[in-house]
N, C-alpha and C positions, 0 to 999 in steps of 0.2 A: 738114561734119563727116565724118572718116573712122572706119570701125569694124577694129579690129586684134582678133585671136585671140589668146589667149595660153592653150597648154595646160601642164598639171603634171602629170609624169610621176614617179611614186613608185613606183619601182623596187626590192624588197626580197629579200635573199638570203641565205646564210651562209655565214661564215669568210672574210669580204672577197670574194666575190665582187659585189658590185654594183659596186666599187672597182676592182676586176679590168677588167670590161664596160667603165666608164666611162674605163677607161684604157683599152682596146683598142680603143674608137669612136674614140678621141682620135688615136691611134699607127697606125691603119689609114690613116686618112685620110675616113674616115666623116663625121666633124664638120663637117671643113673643107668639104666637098661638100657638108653640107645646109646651111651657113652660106653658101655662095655661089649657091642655089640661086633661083630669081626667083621673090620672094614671101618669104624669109625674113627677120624682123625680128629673129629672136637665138635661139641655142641654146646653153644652160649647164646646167653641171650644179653641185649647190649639197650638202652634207653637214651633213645635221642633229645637233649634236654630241650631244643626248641618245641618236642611233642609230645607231651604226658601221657595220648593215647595210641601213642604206636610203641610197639617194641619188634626190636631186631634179633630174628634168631640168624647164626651163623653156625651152619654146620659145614663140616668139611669129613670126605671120604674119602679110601685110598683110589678106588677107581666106579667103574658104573655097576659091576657088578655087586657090589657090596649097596648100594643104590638099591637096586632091584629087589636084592633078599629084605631090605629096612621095610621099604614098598611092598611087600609080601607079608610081614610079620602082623601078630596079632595089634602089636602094638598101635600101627597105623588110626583104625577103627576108634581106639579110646582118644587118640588124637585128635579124630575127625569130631567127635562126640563132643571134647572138649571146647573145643573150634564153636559148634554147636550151641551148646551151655551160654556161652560168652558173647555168641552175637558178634564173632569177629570174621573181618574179610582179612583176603589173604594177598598179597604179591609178590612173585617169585622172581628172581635174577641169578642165574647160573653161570659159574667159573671154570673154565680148565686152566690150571695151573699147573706148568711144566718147572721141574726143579732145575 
């Protein structure tokens, strides 16, 4: 039996900016990089239609270590910047998911 992480990142903002962010991860080349990253199982982002200014990133990992090295990566930092830019709060919700 393998165990996958799956986090949910609810990312909230105003006047379209989470929409903004989640294009500009997309159009950087940001996404692509942490989708081909070793250890990542998927990265999307999802829009909840009762709320124009949130969006839902779902990532999911094979285990915690691959976690760590993401959390490590340069990547993080432009993320954080992003985050930044946009004026956007964050809230986290984490999975263990047993297959």
């Amino acid at each position: 039996m393998s165990e996958t992480i799956t986090i949910h990142i609810f990312y909230t903002g105003q006047n379209g900016s989470t929409r903004a962010f989640a294009d500009e991860m997309t159009a950087s080349g940001l996404v692509a990089r942490i989708r081909a990253e070793e250890g990542n199982l998927g990265y999307a982002y999802y829009y909840p239609a009762e709320d124009p200014e949130t969006v839902l990133l779902i990532d999911r990992w094979r285990d915690q270590g691959a976690i760590d090295a993401h959390h490590k990566s340069e990547m993080m930092s432009a993320i954080a910047e992003l985050r930044k830019k946009y004026h956007l709060k964050m809230r986290v919700e984490r999975f263990h998911n047993a297959d």
